[in-house]
C-alpha positions in Angstrom: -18.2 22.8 -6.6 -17.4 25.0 -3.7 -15.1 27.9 -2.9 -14.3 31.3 -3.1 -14.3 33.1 -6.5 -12.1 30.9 -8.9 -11.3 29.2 -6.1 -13.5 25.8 -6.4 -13.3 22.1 -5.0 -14.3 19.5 -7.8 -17.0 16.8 -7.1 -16.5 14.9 -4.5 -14.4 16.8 -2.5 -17.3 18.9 -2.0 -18.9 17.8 0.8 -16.1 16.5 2.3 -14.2 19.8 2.7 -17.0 22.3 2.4 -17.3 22.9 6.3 -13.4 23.2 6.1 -13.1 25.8 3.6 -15.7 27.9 5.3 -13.6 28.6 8.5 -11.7 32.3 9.0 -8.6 30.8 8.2 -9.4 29.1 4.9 -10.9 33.0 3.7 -7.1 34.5 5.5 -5.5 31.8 3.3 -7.4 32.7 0.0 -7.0 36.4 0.2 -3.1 36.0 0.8 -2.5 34.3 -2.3 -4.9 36.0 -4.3 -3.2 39.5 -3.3 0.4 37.7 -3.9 -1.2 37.1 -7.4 -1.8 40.7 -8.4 1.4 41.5 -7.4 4.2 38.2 -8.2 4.1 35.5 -10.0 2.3 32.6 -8.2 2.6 29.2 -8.9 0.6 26.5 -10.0 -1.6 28.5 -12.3 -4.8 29.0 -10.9 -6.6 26.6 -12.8 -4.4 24.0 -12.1 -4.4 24.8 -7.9 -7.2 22.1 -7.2 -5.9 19.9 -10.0 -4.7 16.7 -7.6 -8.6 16.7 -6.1 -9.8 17.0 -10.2 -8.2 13.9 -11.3 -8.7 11.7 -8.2 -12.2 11.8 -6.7 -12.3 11.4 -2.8 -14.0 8.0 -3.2 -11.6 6.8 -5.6 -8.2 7.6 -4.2 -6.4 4.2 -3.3 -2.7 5.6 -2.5 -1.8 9.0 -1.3 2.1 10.2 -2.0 2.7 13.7 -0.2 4.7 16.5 -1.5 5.8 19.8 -0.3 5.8 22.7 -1.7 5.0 23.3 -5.8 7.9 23.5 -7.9 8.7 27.4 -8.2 10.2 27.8 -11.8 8.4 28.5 -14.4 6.0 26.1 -16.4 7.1 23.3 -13.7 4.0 23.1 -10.8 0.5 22.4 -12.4 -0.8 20.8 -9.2 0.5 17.8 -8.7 3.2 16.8 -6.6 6.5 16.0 -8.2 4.9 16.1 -11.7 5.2 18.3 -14.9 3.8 18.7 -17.6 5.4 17.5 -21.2 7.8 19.5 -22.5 9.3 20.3 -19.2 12.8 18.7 -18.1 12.0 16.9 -14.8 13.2 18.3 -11.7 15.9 16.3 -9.4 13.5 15.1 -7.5 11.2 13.4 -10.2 14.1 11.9 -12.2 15.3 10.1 -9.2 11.8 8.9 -9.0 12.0 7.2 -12.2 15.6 6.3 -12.0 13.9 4.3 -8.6 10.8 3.0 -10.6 13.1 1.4 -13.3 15.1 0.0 -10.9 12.1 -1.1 -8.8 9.7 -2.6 -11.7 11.9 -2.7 -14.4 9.7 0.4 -16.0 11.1 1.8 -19.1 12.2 5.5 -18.7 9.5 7.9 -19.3 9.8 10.4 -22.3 8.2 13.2 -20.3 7.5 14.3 -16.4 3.6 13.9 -16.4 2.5 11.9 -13.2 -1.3 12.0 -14.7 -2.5 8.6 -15.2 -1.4 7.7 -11.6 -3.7 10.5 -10.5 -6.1 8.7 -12.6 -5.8 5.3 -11.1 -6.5 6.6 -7.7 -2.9 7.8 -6.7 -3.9 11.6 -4.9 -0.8 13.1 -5.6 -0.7 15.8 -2.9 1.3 19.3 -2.3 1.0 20.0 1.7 1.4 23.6 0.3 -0.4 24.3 -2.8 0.4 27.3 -3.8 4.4 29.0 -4.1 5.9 32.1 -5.1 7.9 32.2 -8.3 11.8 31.0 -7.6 11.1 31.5 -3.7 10.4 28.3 -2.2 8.6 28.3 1.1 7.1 31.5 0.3 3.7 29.8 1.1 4.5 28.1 4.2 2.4 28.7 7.6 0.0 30.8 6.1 -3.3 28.1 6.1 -2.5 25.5 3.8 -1.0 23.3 6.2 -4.1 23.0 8.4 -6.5 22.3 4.9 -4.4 19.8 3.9 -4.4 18.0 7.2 -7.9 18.2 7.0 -7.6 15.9 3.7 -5.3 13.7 5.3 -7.5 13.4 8.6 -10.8 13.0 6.1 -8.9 10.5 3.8 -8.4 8.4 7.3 -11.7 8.5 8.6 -13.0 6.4 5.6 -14.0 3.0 6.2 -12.5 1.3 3.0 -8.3 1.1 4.0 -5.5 2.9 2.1 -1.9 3.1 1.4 0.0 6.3 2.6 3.0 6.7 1.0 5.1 9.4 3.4 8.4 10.5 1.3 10.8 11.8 3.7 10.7 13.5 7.2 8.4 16.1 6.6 5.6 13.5 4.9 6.6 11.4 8.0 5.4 13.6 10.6 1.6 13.5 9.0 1.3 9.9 10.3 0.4 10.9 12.8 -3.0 11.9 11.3 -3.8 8.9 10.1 -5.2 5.5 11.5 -3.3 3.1 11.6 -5.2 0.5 12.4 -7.4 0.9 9.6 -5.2 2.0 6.9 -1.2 1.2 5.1 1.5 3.6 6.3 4.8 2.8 3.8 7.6 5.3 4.5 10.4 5.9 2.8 13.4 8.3 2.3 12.6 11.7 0.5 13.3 11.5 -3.4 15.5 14.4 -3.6 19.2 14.0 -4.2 20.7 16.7 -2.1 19.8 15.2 1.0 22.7 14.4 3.3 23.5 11.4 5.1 20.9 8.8 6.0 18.8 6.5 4.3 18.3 7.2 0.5 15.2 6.9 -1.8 17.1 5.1 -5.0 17.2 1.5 -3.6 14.0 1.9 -1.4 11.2 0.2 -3.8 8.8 1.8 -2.5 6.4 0.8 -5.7 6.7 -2.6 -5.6 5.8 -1.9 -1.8 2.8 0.3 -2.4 1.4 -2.6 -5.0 2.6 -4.9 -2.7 0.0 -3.5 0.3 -2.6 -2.7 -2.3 -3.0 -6.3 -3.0 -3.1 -7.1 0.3 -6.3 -4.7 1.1 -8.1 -5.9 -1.7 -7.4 -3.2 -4.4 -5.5 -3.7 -8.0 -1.9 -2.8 -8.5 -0.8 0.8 -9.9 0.5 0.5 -13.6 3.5 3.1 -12.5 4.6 3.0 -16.3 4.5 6.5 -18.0 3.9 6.6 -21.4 
């Protein structure tokens, strides 16, 4: 484990990001959130912050799906993106998700908004923000998060063994750009929200039978995208 405080990187991720997390901006980045903490409500909880890198060791991710920000109501983010927990009516966002995965696969609808046993197959299900202010979206933008998260991206693409990048709309597209191409499965699609304007849209996209599709092809096993 490494970090600062409470602040600590499971496993894995250790070594990989431990020269990362140990640069100026990383200790700016940790002392900003922790002093919007004592003062606003922060979300995900702080337990749940390094949750996505918990569930899906570095050497076991197979697909990576980017988010944005958190979700910023209450009881919604608990660090992965587009999931929540049970209990907890799924945002827009996720139910047009599974309205696309039934379509898709012909998976039955899921009785709650939990996205953990694809974390658990190897799907890193990654904020490019990780942390929000309550009901203030953005609120965490531009203040280091961006540049750590690259760094997972940019490590993700240096290893040897390929992976599928799954980039959900324009901002997810522009991280492509961090990744190698040659070595690796970039499957873009439309962003799952529904209050996007005109343009190409997510429901009708498959992008699950697409991601098996390329997983097969590089020699790993499908994702079992069924929530239970």
């Amino acid at each position: 484990m490494y970090g600062y405080g409470n602040w600590t990187l499971p496993g894995s991720w250790h070594g990989v990001l431990a020269e990362e997390m140990a640069k100026p901006y990383f200790k700016d980045l940790v002392d900003f959130v922790s002093h919007d903490r004592e003062n606003n409500t922060v979300y995900p909880p702080e337990e749940d912050l390094f949750r996505a890198f918990e569930l899906t060791p570095f050497e076991q991710v197979k697909v990576v799906v980017l988010g944005q920000d958190p979700y910023h109501d209450e009881g919604q983010a608990h660090g992965l993106c587009f999931s929540v927990l049970p209990g907890v009516k799924p945002p827009a966002s996720l139910a047009n998700i599974f309205k696309e995965l039934a379509a898709d696969l012909g998976a039955g609808v899921p009785t709650h908004g939990n996205l953990q046993s694809w974390a658990e197959q190897g799907v890193l299900l990654l904020n490019t923000v990780l942390t929000v202010r309550a009901h203030t979206p953005g609120s965490h933008k531009n203040k280091g998060w961006e540049k750590f998260t690259d760094a997972v991206i940019r490590a993700l693409s240096g290893r040897s063994e390929p992976l599928v990048f799954a980039l959900w709309g324009d901002f997810a597209r522009k991280k492509a750009a961090l990744i190698d191409e040659r070595r690796h499965r970039i499957l873009v699609a439309p962003h799952p929200s529904p209050i996007l304007g005109k343009g190409p849209k997510f429901l009708g996209s498959r992008p699950f039978s697409a991601i098996n599709a390329a997983l097969e092809d590089i020699g790993h096993p499908a994702i079992d995208w069924q929530i239970f």
